[in-house]
Each structure stands twice: as structure tokens, then as C-alpha cells.
Backbone as JSON, one array per atom type, in Angstrom:
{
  "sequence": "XXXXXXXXXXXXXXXXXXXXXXXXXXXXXXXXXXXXXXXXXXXXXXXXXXXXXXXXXXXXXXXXXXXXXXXXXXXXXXXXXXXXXXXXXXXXXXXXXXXXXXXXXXXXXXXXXXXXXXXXXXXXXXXXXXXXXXXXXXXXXXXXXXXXXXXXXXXXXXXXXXXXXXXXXXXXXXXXXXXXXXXXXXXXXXXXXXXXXXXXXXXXXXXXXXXXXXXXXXXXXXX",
  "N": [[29.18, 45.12, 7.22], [31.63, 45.07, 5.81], [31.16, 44.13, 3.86], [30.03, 45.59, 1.99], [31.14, 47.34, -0.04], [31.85, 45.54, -1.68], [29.36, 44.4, -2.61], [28.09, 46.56, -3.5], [29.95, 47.75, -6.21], [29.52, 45.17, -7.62], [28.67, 44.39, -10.04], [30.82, 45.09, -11.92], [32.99, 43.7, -10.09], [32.6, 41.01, -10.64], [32.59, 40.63, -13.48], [35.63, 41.17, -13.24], [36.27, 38.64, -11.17], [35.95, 36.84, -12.84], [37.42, 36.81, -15.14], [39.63, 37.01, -13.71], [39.79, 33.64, -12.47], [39.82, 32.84, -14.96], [42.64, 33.53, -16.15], [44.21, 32.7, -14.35], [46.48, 30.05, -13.13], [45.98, 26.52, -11.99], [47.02, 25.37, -9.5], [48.68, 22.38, -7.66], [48.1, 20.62, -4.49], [50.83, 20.71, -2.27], [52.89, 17.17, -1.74], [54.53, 15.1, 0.42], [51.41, 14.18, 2.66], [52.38, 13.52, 5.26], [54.76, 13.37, 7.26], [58.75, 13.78, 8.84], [59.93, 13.41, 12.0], [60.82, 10.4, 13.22], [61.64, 9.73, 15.52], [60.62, 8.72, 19.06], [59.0, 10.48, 21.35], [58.74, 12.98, 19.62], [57.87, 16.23, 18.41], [54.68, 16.53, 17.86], [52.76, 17.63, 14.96], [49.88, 18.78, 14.1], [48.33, 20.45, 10.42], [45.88, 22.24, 9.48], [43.55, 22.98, 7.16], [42.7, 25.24, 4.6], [43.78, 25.63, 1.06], [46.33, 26.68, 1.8], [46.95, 25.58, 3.77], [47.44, 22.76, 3.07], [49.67, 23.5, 0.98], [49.61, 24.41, -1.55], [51.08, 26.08, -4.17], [53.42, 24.4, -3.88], [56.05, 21.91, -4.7], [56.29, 20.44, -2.9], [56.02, 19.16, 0.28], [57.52, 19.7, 2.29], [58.7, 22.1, 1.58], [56.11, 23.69, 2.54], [54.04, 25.09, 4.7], [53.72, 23.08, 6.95], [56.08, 21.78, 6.55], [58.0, 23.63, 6.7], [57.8, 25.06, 9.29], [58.04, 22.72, 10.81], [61.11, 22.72, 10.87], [62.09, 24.9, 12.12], [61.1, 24.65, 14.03], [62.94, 23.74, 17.69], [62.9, 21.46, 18.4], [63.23, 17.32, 17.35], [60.29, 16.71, 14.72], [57.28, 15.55, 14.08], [54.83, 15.8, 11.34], [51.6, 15.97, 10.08], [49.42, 16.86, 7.76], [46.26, 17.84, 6.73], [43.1, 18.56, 5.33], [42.25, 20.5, 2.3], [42.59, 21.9, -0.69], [40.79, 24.96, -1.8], [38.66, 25.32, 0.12], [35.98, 26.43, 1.98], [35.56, 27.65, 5.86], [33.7, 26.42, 7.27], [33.46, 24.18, 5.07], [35.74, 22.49, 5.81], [35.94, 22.19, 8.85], [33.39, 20.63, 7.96], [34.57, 18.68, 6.84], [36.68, 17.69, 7.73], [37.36, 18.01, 10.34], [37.2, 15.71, 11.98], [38.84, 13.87, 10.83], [40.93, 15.41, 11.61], [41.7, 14.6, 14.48], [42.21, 12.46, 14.22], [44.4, 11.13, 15.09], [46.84, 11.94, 18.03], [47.88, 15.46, 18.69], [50.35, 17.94, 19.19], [50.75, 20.76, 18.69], [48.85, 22.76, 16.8], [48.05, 24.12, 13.94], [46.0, 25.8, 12.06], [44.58, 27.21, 9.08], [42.39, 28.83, 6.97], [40.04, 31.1, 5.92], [40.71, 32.21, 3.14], [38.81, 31.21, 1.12], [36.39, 31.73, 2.42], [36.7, 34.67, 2.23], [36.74, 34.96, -0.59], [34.4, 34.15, -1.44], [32.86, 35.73, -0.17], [31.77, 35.57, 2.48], [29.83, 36.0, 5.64], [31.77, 37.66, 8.13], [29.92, 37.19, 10.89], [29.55, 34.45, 10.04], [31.5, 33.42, 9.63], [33.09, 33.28, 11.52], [31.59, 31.81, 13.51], [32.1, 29.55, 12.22], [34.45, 29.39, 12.45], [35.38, 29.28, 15.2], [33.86, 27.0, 15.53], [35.61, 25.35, 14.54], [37.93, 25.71, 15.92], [37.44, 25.06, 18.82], [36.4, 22.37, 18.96], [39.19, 21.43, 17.45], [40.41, 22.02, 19.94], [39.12, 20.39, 22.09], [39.59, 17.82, 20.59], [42.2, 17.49, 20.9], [43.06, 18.51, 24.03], [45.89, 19.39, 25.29], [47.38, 20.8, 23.57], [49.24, 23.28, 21.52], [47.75, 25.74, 20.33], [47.44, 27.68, 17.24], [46.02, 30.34, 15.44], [46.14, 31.09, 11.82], [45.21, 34.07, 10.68], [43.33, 35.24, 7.96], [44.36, 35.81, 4.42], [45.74, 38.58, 3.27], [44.36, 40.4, 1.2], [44.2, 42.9, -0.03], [46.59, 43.97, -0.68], [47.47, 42.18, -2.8], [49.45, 41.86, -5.79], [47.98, 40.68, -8.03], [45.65, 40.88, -8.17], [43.05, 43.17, -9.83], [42.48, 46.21, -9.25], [38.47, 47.56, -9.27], [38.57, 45.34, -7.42], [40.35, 43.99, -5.61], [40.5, 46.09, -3.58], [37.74, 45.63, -2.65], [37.37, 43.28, -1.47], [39.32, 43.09, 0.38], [38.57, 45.05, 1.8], [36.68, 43.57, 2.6], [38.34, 41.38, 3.93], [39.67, 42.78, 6.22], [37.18, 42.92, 7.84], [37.08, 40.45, 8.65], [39.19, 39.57, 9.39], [39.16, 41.02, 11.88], [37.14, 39.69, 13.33], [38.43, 36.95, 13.05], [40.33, 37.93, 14.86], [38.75, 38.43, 17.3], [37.55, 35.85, 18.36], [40.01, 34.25, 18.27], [41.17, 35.15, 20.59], [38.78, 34.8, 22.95], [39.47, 32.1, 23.13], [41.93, 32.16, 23.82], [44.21, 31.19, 21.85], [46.79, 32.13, 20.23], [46.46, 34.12, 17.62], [48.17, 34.53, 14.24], [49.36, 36.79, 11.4], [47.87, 37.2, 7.76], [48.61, 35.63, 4.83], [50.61, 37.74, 2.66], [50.61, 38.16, 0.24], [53.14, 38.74, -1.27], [55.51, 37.14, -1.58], [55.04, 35.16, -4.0], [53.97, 32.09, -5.7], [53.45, 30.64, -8.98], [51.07, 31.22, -10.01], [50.76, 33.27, -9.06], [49.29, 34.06, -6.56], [48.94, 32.01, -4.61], [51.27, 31.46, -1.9], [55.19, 30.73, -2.65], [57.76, 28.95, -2.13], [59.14, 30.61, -0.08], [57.52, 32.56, 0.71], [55.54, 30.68, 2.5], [57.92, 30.53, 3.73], [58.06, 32.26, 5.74], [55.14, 32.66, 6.56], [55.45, 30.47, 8.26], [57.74, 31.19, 9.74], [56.52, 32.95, 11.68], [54.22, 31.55, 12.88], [56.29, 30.33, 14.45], [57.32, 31.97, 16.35], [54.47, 32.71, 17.33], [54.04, 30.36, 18.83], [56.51, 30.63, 20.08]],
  "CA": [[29.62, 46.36, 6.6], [32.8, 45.44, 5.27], [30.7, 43.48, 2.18], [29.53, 46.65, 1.09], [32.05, 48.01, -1.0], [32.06, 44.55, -2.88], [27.83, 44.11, -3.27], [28.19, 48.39, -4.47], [30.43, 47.36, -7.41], [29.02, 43.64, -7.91], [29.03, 44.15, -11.65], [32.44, 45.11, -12.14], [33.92, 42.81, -9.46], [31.99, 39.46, -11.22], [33.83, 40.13, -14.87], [37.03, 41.24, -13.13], [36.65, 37.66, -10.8], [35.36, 35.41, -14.33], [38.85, 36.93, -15.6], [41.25, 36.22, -12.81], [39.92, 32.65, -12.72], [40.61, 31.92, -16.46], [43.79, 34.04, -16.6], [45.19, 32.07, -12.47], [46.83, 28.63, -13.4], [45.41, 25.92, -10.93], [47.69, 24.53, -9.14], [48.1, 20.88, -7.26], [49.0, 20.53, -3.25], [51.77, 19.3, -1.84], [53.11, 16.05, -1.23], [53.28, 13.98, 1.08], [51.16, 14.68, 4.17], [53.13, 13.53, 6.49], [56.38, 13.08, 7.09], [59.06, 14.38, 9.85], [60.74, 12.93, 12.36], [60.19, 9.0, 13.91], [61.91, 9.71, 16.85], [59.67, 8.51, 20.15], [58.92, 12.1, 21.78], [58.77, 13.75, 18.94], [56.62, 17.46, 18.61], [53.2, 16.3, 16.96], [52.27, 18.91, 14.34], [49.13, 18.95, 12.6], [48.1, 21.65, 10.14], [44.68, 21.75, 9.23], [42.43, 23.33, 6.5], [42.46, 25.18, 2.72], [45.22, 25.49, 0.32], [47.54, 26.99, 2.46], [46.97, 24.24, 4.94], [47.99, 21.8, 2.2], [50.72, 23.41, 0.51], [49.38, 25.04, -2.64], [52.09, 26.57, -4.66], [54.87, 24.51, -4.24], [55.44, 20.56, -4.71], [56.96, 19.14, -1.25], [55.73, 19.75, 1.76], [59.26, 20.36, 3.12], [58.53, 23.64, 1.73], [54.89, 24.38, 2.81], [53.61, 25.58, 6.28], [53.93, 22.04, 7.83], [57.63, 21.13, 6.81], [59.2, 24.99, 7.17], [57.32, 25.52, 10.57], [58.99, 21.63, 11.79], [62.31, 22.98, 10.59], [62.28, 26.01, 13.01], [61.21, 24.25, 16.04], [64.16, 23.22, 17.58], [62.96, 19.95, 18.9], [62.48, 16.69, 16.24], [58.97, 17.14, 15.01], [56.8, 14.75, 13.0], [53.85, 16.4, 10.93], [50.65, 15.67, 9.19], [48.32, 17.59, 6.69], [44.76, 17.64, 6.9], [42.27, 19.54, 4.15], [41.66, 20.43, 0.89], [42.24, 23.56, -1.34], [39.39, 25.93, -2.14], [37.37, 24.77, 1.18], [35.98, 27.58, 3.68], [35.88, 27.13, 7.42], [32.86, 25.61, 6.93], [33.46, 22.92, 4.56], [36.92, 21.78, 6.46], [34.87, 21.89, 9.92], [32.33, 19.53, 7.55], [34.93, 17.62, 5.9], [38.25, 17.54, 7.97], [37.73, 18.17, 11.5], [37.19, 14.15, 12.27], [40.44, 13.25, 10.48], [41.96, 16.05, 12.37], [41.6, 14.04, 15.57], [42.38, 10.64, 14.55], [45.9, 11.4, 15.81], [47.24, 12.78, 18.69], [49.11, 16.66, 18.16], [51.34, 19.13, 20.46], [50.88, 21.88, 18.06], [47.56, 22.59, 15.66], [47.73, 25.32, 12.79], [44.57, 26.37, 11.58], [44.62, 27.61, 7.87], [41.14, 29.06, 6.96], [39.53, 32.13, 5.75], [40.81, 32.38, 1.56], [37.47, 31.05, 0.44], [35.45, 32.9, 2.61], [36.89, 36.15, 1.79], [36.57, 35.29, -1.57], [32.77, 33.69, -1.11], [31.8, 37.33, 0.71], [31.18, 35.04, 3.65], [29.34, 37.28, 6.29], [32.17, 37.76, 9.26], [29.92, 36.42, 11.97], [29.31, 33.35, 10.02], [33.14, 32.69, 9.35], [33.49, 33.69, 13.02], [30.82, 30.98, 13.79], [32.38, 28.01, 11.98], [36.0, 29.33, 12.78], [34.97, 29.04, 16.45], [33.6, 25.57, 15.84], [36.86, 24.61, 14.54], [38.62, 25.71, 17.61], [36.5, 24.45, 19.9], [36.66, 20.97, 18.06], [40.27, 20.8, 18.02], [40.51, 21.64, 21.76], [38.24, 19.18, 22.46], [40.42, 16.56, 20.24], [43.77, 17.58, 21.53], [43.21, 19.37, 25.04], [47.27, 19.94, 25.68], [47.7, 21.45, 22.16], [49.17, 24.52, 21.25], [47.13, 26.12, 19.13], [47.61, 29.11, 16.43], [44.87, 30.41, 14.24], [46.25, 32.02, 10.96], [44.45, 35.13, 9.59], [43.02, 34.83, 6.3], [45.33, 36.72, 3.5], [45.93, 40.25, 3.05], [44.16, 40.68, -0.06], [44.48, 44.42, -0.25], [48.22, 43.9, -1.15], [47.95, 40.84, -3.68], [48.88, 42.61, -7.46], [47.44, 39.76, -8.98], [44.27, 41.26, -7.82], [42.81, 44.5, -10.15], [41.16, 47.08, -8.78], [38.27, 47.25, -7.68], [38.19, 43.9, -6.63], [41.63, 43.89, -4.83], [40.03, 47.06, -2.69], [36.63, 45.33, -2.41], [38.09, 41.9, -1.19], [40.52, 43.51, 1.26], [37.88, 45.55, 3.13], [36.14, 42.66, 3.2], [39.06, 40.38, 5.0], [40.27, 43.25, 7.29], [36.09, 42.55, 8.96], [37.32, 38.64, 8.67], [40.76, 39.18, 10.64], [38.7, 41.04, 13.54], [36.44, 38.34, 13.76], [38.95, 35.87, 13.61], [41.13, 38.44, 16.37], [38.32, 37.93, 18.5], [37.11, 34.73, 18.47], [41.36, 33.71, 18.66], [41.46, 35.77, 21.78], [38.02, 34.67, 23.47], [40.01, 31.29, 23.6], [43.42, 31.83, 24.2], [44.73, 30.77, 20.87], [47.56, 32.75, 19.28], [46.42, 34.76, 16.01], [49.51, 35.3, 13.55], [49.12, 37.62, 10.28], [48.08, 36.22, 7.12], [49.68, 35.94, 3.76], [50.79, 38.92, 2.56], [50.91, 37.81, -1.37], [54.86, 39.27, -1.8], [56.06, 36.09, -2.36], [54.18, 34.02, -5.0], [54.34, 30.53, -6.94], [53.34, 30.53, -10.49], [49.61, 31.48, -9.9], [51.18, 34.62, -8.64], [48.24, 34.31, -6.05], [49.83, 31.64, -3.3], [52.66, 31.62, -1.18], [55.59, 30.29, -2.9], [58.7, 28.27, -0.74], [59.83, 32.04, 1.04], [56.29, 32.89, 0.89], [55.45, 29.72, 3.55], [58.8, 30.37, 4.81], [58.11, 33.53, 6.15], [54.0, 32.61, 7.33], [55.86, 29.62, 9.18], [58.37, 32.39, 11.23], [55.29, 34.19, 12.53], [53.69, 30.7, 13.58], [56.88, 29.48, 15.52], [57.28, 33.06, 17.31], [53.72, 33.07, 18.41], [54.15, 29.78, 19.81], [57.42, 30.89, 21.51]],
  "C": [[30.84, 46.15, 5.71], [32.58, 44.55, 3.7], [30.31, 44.54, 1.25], [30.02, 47.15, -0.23], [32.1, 46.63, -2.37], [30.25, 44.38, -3.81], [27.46, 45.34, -4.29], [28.57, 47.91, -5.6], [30.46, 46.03, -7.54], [29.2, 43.55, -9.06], [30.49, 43.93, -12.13], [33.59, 43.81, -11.79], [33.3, 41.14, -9.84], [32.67, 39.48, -12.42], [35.25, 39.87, -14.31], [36.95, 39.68, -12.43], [36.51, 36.52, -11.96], [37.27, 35.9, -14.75], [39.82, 36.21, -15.14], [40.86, 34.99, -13.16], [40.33, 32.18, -14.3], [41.93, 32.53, -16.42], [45.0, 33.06, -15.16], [45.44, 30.3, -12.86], [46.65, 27.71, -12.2], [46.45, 25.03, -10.63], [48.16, 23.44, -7.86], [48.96, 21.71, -5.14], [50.28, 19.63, -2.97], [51.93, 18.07, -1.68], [54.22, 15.89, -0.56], [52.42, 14.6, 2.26], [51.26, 14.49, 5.31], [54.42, 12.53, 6.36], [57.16, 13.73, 9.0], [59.65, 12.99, 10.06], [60.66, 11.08, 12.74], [59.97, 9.04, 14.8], [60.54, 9.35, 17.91], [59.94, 9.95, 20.86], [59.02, 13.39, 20.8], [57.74, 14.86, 18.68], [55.51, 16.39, 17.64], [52.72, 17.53, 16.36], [51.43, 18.28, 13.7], [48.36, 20.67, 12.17], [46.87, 21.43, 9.29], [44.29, 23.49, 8.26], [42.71, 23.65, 5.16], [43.95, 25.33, 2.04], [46.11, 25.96, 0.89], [48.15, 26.32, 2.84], [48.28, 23.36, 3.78], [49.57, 22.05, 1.17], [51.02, 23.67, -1.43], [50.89, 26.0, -3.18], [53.26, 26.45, -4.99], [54.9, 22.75, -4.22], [55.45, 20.12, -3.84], [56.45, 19.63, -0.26], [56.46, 20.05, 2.59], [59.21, 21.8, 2.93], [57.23, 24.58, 1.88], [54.6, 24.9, 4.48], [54.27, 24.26, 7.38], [55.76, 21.6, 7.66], [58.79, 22.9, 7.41], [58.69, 25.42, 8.87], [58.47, 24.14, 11.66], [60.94, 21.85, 11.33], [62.93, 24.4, 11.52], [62.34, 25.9, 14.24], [62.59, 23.36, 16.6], [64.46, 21.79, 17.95], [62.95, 18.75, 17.31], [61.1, 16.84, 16.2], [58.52, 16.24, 14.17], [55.35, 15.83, 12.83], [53.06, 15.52, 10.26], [49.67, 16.81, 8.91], [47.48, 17.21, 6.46], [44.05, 18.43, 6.21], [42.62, 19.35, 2.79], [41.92, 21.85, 0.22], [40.66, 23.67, -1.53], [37.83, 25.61, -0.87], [37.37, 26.34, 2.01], [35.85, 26.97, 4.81], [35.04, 26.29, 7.57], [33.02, 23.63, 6.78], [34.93, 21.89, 5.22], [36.47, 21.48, 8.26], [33.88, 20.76, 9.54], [33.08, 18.16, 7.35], [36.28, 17.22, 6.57], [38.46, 17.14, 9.71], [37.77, 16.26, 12.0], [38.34, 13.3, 12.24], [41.51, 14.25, 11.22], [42.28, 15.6, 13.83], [42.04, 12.84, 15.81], [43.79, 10.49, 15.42], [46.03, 12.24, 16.91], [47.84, 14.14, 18.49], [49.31, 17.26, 19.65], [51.05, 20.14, 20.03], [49.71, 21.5, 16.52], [48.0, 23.58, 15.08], [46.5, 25.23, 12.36], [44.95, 27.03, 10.32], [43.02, 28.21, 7.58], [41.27, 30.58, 6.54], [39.88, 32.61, 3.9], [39.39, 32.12, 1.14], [36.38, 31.84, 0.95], [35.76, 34.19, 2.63], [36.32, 36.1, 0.34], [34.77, 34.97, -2.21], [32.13, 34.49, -0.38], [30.78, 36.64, 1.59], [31.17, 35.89, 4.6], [30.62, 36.75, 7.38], [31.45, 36.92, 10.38], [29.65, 35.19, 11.47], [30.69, 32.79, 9.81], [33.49, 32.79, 10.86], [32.73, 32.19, 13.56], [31.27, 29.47, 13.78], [33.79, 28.12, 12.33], [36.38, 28.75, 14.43], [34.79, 27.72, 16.92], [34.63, 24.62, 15.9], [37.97, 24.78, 15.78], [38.29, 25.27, 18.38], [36.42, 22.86, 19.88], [37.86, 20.58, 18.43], [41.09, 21.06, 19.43], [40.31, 20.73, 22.34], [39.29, 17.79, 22.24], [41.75, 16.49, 20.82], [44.01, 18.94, 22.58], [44.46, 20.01, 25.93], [47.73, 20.11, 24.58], [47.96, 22.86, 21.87], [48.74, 24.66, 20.03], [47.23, 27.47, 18.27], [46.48, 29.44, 14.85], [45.93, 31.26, 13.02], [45.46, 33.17, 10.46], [44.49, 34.82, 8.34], [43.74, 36.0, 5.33], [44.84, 38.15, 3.52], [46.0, 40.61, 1.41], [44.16, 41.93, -0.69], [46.05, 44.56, -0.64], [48.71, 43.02, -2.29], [48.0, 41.56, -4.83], [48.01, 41.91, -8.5], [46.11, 40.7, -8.97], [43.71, 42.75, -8.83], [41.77, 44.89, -9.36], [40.25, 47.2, -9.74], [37.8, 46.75, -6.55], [39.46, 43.85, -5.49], [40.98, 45.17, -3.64], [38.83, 46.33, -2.04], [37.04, 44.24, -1.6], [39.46, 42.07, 0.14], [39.73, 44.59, 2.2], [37.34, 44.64, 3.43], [36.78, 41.41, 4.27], [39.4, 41.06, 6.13], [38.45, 42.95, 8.42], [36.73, 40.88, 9.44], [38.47, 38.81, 9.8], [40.16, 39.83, 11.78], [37.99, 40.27, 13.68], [37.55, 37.39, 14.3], [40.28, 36.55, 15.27], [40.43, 37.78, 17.58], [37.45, 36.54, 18.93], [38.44, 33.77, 18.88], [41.34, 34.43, 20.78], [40.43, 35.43, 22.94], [38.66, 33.26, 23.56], [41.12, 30.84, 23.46], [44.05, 31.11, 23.43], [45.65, 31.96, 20.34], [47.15, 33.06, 17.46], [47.96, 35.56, 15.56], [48.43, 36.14, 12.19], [49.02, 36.84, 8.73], [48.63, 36.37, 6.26], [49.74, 37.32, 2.9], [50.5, 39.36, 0.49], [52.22, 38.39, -2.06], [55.24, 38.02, -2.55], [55.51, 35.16, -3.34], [54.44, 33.02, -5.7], [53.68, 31.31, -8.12], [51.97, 31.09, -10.69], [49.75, 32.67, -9.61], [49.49, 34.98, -7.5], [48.91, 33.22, -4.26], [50.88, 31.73, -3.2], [53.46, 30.26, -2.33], [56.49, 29.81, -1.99], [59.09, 29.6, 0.47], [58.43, 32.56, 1.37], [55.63, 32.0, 2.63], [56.68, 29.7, 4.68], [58.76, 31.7, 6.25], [56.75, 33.8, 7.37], [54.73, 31.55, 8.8], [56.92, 30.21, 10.45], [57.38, 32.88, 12.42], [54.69, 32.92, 13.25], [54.68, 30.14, 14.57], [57.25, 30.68, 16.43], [55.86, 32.99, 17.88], [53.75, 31.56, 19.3], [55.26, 29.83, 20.99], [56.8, 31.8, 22.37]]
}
């Protein structure tokens, strides 16, 4: 149900998305993907999946999800970054989850759900592969705290014109109860996702306060 409003005005919302993409400047992920502390006992962070994951919007990873989240915890923390921009849950479940294992972690992030909001991926199938990915990195790191992100709060992004920004934002609020209950059927902490206030240059991802702000909400739900 919550595709409706986008398949209704399909015409409209296919020029207005041909637009945004030529008018949205593409821009690179962070570097490096891993970094942090040396120390022996140090937290193990990895943060896994699409451009968020990686650090879209800004150059260092000191200022993406993975370096502002190990700057909050109060222990030393070493991190690594795992994914790819523009992937859905899917293709980072196809293409990531394997390398998300090679290492030990203390603490997983989950990134996911931008592409399939914007790929009017049906809810129970983002629920399906979001699931797999949880279930996966349980499996790989069974004393891991884990925190799913919600996929953006596209009903708030201005970049967005109506009434694609309306269409695209009923369609994520079905995506964040999916991912509520699929976080909650295994005791994973769901935080809130990006809000689009703060923006890099694309005026579409999180810029350094943008990540600094998703990375608060991830070290409160693990407190």
C-alpha cells in the first residue's frame, strides 16, 4: 500500500526523478575504511552497507558514521567499512555480507534501505533481505551489538519536489515498519534515519553534522 501513491503519479514522478538525477552532483565515499585505534582490547566496529554505510558526502571517514560513532564511545575503538553506494539490502547481502565477517566486531551498524525506497522495493521484500542481513551478521559475530538504521526520512528532504518527495516518503514510512519489526523480532536496536537537514553538496546526503548527529542516535541506542 504505501507504493501506491508513487505507481498513481508514475508519470510525473519518472520526469521529476530523470531531473533530480541530472541536476544531484555524484559524489565519491569516504576514505579510508578503516582506521581507529591499535590498542589490544579495543571496541571492534564494523559498519556495513549503502552510501551512508560508506561515508557519502564527505571525504574522511573521521567524519562519516564509522569515525563520529568511534569518537563517542568512550572506550578506544578500531573501525572498518564494508559496502558500496547506491546498493539495496539486497545487493550488500549479495555483495558484502562475506567481507562483513572476515573480521571479528563488538558493534555492527547496518546502513540499508536508500535504494530501496528509491527502487519502490515492496516492504516485505526489503524486510526479507534486511532480515537476511541480520541473521547473517549474528551468525558471523554472535556477541555483537547490533543496530539497524532506518532508511531516510524522505518526506523532509527539500531537494526532493513534490510529488515525488510525498510519494517516496509514504513509501519509506511502510519501509521503517518493516524494518521496526523485523529489528524488534530480533532484538536489535532500530535508530531513526536521516533526516536530510544537514546536507553535503548533493544537498541529498548527510554532510559531517549530518553523520554527526545519525552517529548520537546509534551510540544512545547502544547505551
Amino acid at each position: 500500500m504505501s507504493r501506491l501513491p508513487a505507481f498513481v503519479l508514475a508519470p510525473i514522478l519518472v520526469l521529476q526523478a530523470r531531473g533530480l538525477r541530472r541536476s544531484v552532483p555524484r559524489l565519491t565515499a569516504a576514505e579510508p575504511r578503516t582506521g581507529g585505534s591499535r590498542a589490544s582490547g579495543a571496541v571492534r566496529l564494523l559498519v556495513l552497507g549503502d552510501s551512508t554505510a560508506v561515508g557519502t558526502g564527505v571525504d574522511q571517514t573521521a567524519d562519516a558514521v564509522a569515525g563520529q560513532v568511534a569518537k563517542l564511545i568512550p572506550d578506544p575503538v578500531s573501525w572498518r567499512v564494508v559496502g558500496a553506494s547506491g546498493l539495496t539490502s539486497r545487493q550488500v547481502l549479495e555483495q558484502h555480507l562475506d567481507e562483513a565477517g572476515a573480521r571479528p566486531a563488538d558493534v555492527v551498524v547496518l546502513l540499508v534501505g536508500w535504494n530501496d525506497a528509491l527502487q519502490l522495493r515492496a516492504a516485505a521484500t526489503f524486510g526479507r533481505d534486511t532480515g537476511a542481513l541480520l541473521d547473517g551478521l549474528r551468525t558471523q559475530h554472535p556477541d555483537a551489538r547490533i543496530v539497524l538504521v532506518a532508511p531516510p526520512r524522505f518526506r523532509d528532504f527539500a531537494v526532493l519536489p513534490q510529488p515525488l518527495r510525498a510519494a517516496l516518503g509514504a513509501h519509506v514510512s511502510g519501509l521503517t515498519r518493516t524494518a521496526a519489526r523485523i529489528a524488534g523480532a530480533r532484538g536489535v536496536a532500530l535508530v531513526p534515519g536521516f533526516d536530510g537537514v544537514h546536507v553535503a553538496g548533493d544537498r541529498f546526503h548527510p554532510d559531517a553534522t549530518g553523520y554527526a548527529e545519525l552517529a548520537a542516535r546509534i551510540v544512545s541506542a547502544l547505551a
